[in-house]
ROFI-114474 format. One record per residue (C-alpha): residue in three letters; y, z, x. Coordinates in Angstrom, 1 decimal. Each point is the difference from the previous one (the first is absolute). Layout:
<lumtors>
+---------+--------+--------+--------+
! residuo !  north !     up !   east !
+---------+--------+--------+--------+
!     Ala !      Y !      Z !      X !
...
+---------+--------+--------+--------+
</lumtors>
This chain:
<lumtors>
+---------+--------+--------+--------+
! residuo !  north !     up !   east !
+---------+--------+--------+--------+
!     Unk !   76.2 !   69.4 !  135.5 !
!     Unk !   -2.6 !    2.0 !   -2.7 !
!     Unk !    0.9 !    0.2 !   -3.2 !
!     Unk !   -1.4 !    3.5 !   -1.3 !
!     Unk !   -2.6 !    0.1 !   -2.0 !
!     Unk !    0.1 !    1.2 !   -3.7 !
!     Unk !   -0.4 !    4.0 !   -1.1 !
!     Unk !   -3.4 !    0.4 !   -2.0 !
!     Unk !    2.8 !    1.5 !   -2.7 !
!     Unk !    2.1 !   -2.7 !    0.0 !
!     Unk !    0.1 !   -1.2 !   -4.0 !
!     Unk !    0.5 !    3.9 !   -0.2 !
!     Unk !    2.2 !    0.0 !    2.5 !
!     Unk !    2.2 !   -2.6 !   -1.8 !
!     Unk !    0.2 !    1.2 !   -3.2 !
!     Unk !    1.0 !    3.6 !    1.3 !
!     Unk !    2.8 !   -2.1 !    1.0 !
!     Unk !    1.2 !   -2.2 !   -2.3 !
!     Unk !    0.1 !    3.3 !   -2.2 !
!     Unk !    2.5 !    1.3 !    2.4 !
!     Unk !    2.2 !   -3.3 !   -1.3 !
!     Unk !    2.1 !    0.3 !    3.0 !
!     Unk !   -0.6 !   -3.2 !    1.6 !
!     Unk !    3.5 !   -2.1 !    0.4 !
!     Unk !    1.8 !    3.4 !   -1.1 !
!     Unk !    2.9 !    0.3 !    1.3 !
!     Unk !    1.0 !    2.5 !    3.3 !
!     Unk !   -0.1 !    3.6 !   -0.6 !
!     Unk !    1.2 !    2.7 !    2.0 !
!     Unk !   -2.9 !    2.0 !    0.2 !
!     Unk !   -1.9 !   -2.4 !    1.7 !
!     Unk !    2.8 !   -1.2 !    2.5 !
!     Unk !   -0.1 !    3.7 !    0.6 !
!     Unk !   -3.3 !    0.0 !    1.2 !
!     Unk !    0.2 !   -2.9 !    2.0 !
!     Unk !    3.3 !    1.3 !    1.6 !
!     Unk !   -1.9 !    3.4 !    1.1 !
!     Unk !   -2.7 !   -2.0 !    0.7 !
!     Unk !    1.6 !   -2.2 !    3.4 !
!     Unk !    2.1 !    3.6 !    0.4 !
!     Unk !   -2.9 !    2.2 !    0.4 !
!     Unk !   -2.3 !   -3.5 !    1.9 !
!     Unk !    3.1 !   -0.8 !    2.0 !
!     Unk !   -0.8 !   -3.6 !   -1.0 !
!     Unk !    2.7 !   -3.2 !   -1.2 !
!     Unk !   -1.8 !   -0.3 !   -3.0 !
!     Unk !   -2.1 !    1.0 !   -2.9 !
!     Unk !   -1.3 !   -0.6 !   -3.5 !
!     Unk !   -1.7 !    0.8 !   -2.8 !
!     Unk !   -2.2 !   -2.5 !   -0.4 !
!     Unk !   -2.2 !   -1.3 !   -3.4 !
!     Unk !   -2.8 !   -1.8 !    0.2 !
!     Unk !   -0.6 !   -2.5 !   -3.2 !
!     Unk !   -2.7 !   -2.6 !   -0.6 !
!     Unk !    1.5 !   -2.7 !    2.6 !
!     Unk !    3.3 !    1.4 !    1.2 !
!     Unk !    1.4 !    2.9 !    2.1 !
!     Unk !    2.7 !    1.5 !   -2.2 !
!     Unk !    3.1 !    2.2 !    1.6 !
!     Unk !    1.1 !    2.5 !   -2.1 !
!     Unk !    2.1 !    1.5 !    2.6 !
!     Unk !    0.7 !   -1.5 !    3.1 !
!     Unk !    2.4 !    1.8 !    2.9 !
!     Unk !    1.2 !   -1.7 !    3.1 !
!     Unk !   -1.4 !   -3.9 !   -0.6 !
!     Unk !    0.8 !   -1.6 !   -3.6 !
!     Unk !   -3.7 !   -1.1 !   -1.5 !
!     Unk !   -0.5 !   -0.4 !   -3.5 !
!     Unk !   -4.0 !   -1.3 !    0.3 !
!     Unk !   -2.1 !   -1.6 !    2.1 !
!     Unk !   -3.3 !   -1.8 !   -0.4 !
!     Unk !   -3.6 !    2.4 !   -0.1 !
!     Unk !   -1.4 !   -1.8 !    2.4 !
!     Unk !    2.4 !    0.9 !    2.9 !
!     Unk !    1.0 !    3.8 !   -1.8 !
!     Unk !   -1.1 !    2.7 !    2.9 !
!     Unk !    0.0 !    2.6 !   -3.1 !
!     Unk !   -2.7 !   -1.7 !   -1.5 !
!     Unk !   -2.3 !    1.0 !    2.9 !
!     Unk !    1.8 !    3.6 !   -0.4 !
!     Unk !   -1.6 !    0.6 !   -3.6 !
!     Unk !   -3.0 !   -0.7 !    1.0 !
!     Unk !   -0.5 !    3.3 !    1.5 !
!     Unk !    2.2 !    2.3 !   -3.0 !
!     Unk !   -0.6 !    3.1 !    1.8 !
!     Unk !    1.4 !   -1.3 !    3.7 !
!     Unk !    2.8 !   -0.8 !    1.9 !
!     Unk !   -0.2 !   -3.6 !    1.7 !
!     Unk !    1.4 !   -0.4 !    3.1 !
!     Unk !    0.5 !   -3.5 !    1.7 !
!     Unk !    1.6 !    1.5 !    3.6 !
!     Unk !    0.3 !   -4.0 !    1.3 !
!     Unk !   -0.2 !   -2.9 !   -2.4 !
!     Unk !   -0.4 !   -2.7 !    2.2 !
!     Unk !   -3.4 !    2.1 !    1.9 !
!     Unk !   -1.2 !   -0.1 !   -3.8 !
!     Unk !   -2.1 !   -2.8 !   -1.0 !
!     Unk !    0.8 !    0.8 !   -3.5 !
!     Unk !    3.8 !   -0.5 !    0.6 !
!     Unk !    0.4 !   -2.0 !    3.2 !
!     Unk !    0.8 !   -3.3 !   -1.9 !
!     Unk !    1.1 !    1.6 !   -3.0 !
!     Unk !    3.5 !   -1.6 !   -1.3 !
!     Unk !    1.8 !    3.4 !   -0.1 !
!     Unk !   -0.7 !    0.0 !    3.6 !
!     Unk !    0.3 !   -2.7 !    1.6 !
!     Unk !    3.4 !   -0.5 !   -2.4 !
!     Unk !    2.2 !    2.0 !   -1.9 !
!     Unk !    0.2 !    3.4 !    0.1 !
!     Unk !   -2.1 !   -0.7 !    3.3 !
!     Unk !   -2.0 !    3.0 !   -0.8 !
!     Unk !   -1.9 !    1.8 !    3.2 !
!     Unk !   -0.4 !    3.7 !   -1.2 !
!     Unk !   -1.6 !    0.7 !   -3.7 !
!     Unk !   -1.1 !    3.1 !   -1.8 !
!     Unk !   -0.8 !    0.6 !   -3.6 !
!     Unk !   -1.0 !    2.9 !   -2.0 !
!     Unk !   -1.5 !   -1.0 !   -3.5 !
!     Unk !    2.2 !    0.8 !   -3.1 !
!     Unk !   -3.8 !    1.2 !   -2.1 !
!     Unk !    0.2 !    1.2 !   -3.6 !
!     Unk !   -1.9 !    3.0 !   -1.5 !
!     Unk !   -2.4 !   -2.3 !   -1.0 !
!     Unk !   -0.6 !   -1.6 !    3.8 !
!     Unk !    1.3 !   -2.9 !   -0.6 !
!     Unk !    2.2 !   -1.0 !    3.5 !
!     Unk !    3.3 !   -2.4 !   -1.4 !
!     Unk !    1.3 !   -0.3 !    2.7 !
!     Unk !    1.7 !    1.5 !    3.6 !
!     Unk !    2.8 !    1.9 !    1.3 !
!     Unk !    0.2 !   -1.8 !    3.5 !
!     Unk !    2.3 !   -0.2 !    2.9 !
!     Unk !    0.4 !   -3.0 !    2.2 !
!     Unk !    1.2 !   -0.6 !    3.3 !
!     Unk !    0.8 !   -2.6 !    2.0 !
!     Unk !   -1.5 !    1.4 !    3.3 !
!     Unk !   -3.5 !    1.4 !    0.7 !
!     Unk !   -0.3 !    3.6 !   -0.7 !
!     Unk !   -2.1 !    2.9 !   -1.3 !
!     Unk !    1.0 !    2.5 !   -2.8 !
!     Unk !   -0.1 !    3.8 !    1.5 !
!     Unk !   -2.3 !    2.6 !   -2.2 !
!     Unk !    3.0 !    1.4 !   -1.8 !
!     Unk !    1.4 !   -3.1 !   -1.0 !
!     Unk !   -3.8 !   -1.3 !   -1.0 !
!     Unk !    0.1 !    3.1 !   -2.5 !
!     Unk !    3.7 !   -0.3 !   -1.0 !
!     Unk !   -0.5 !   -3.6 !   -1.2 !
!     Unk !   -3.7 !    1.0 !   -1.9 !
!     Unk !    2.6 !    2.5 !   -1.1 !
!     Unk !    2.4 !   -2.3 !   -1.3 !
!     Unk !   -2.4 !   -2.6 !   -1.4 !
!     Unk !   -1.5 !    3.2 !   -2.4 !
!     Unk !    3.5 !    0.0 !   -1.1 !
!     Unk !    0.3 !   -3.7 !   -0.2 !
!     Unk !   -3.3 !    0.6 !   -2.4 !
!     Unk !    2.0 !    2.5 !   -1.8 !
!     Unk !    2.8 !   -2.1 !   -0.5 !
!     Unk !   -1.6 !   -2.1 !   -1.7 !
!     Unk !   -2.0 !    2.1 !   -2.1 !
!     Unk !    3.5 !    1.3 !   -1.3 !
!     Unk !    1.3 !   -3.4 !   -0.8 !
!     Unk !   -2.7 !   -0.6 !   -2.0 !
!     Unk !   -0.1 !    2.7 !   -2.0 !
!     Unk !    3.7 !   -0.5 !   -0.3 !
!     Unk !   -0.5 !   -3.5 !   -1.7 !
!     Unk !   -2.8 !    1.0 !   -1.8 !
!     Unk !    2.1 !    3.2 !   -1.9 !
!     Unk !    3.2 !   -2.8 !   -0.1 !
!     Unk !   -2.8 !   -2.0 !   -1.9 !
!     Unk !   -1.0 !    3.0 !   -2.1 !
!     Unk !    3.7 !    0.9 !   -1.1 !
!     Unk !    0.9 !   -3.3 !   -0.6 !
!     Unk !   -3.1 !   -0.2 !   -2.4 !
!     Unk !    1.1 !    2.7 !   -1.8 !
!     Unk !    3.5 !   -1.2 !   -0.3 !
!     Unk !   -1.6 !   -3.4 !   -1.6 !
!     Unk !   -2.4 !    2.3 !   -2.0 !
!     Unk !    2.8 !    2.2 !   -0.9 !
!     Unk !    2.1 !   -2.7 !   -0.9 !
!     Unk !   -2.6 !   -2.1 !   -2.0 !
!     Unk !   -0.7 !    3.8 !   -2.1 !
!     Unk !    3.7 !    0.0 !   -0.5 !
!     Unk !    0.0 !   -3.4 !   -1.3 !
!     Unk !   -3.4 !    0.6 !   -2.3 !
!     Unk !    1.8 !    2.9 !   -1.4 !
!     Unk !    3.2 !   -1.5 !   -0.9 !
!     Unk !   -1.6 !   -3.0 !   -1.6 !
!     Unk !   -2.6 !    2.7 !   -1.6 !
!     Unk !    3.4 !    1.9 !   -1.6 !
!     Unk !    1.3 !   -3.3 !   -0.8 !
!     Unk !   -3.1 !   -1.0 !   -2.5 !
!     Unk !   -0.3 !    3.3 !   -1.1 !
!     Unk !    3.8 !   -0.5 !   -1.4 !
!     Unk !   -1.3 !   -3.2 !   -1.4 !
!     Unk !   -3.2 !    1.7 !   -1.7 !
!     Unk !    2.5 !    2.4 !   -1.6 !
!     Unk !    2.4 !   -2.0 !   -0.9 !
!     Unk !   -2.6 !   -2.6 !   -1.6 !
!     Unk !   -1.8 !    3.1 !   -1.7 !
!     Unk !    3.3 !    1.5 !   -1.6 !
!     Unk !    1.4 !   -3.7 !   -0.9 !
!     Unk !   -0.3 !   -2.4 !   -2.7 !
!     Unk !   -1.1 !   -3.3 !    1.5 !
!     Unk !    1.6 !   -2.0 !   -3.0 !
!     Unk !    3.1 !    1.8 !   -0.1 !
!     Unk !    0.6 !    1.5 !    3.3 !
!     Unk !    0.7 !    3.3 !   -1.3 !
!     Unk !   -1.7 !    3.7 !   -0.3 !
!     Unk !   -3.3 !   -0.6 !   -1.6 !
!     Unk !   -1.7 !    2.9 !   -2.2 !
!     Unk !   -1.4 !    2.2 !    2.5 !
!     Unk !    3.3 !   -0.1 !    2.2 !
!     Unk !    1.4 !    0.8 !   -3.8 !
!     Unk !   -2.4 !    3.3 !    0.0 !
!     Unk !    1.0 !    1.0 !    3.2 !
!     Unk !    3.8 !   -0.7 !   -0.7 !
!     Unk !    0.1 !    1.5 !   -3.2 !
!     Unk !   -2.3 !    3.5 !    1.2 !
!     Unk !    2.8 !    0.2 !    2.8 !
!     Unk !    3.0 !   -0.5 !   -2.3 !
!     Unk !   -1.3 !    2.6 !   -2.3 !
!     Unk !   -0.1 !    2.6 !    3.1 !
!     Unk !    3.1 !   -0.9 !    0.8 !
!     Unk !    1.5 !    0.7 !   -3.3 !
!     Unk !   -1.5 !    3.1 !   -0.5 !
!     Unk !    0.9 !    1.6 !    2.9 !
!     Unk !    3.9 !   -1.4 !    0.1 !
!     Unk !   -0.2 !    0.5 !   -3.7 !
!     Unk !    1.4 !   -3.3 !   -1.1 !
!     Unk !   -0.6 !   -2.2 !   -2.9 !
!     Unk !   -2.6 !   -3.3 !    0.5 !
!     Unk !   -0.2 !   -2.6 !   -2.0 !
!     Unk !   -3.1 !   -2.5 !   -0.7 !
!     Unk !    0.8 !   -3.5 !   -1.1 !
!     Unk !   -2.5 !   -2.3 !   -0.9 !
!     Unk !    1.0 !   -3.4 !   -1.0 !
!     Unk !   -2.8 !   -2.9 !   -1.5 !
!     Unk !    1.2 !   -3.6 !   -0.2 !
!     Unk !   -0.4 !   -0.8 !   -3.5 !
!     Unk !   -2.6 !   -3.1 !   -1.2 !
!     Unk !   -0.9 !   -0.4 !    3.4 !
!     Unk !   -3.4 !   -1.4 !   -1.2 !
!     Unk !    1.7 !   -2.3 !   -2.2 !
!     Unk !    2.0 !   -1.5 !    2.8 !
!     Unk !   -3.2 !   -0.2 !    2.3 !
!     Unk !   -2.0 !   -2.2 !   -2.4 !
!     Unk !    3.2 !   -2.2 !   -0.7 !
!     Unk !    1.3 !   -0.6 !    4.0 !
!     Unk !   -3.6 !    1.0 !    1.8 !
!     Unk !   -0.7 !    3.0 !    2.6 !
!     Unk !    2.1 !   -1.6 !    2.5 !
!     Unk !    2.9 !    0.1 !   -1.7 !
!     Unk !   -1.1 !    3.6 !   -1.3 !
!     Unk !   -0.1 !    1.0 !    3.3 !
!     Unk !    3.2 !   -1.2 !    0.9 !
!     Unk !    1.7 !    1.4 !   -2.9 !
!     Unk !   -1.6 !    3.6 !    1.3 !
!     Unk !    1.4 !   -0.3 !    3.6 !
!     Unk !    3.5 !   -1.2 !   -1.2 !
!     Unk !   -0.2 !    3.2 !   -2.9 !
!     Unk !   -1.3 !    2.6 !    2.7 !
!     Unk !    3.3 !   -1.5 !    1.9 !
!     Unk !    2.2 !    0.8 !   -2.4 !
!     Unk !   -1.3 !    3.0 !   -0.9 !
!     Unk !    0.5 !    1.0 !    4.2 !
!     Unk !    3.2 !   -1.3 !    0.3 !
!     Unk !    1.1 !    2.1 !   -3.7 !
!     Unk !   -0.4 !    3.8 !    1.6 !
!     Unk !    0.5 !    2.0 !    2.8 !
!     Unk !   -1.0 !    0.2 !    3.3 !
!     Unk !   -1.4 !    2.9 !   -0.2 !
!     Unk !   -2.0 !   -0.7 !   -3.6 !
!     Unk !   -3.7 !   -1.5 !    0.5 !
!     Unk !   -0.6 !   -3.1 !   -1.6 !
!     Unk !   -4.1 !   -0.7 !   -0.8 !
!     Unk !   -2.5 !   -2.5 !   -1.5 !
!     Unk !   -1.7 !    2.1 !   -2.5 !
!     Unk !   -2.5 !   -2.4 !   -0.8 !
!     Unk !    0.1 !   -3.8 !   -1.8 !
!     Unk !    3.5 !   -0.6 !   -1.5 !
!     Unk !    1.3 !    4.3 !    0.0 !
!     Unk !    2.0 !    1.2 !    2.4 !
!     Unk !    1.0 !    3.9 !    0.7 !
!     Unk !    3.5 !    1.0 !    1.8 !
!     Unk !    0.6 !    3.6 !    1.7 !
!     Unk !    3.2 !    1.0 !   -0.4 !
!     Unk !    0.3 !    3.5 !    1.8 !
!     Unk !    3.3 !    2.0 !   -1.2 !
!     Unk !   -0.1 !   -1.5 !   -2.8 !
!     Unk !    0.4 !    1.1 !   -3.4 !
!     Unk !   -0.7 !   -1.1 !   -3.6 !
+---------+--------+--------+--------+
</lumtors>
């Protein structure tokens, strides 16, 4: 038996097909197609599309004989891709000092007919074969030569489609991630924008309507009141000796006394009146339809 020897392209060779990513896929129908019409149109038992890898022959399609791989070493298709551009034809196996003692031969699937047209991409890079296989010598007619070059270009094809099948299942799933990672951005982005407003409308001591949400409150409510034509009422309320009461008890207990007063002050009107920090110890309540 002679091993074949290795394509001058080979590291190119493999990388064309590992970008494929279809070795230990699983069957599909339009290669079992192929390898159907194949032994059909070759009147032969069997037939497969065959990959050729770094140390293994890979099946991706096999009809007739169930082969998943077999060792390089003893693959007939790795003589076939040797020569992208021809069909090899092996009439008798066991007149073939390539093949005489070759495993497949002399054993399981006993092969004694082989021909296999290369499976080449654009860039001339032969993966693989489409071959038939017969257990009896033989010889392929001219039509049926042509009819399986014929069906190897659309083996070729085949796989050319796959790929860019993956590659655009690659490409929307990408954008699904991207489109799910902007969505994400943009919600957290909304959500610390709300907490910049908030913060730049609130009192951080009291927790409520600081002076600038107070300006904005108070410019709307006076809109409001002209247009409707309703009364609105200011209130403005200053805790008396405050100072006193912050050099007796401290700051601390100053600033408690203001959260518990701004409070009280919330809890003492309407919903719909605006409660707001004027500034140190004064206090200012909107009190729309409201008169004196």
């Amino acid at each position: 038996m002679k091993s074949a020897e290795i394509p001058d392209n080979e590291t190119e060779r493999l990388q064309a097909l590992r970008e494929l990513e279809i070795l230990e896929s699983v069957p599909e129908q339009g290669f079992d197609d192929l390898t159907l019409l194949a032994a059909t149109v070759c009147n032969t038992p069997m037939s497969f599309v065959s990959l050729i890898d770094q140390d293994r022959q890979w099946f991706k399609s096999a009809y007739g004989f169930a082969l998943q791989q077999t060792s390089r070493d003893v693959a007939f298709c790795a003589h076939a891709v040797l020569e992208p551009n021809d069909v090899m034809e092996v009439p008798d196996t066991a007149a073939d000092d390539r093949f005489a003692d070759n495993p497949l031969v002399t054993g399981e699937p006993r092969i004694r007919f082989y021909a296999g047209a290369p499976l080449v991409t654009e860039q001339g890079h032969a993966l693989g074969t489409l071959c038939v296989v017969d257990q009896r010598p033989r010889q392929l007619e001219p039509r049926q030569r042509e009819a399986l070059r014929a069906l190897a270009r659309q083996a070729a094809a085949q796989l050319k489609l796959r790929s860019m099948h993956r590659a655009l299942e690659k490409a929307l799933e990408a954008a699904r991630t991207y489109q799910a990672e902007l969505e994400e951005y943009q919600s957290r982005l909304r959500k610390l924008n709300m907490q910049l407003h908030t913060r730049s409308i609130t009192d951080p001591l009291t927790g409520i309507y600081n002076r600038l949400a107070l300006n904005q409150q108070l410019s709307q409510a006076v809109s409001h009141a002209k247009r409707a034509r309703e009364p609105l009422s200011l209130l403005l309320i200053d805790a008396d000796h405050f100072k006193a009461f912050n050099d007796s008890f401290g700051h601390q207990a100053g600033d408690d006394a203001l959260r518990q007063f701004a409070q009280v002050v919330r809890h003492s009107v309407r919903e719909a009146d605006t409660v707001a920090r004027y500034g140190g110890e004064e206090f200012v309540v909107i009190l729309p339809a409201t008169g004196s």
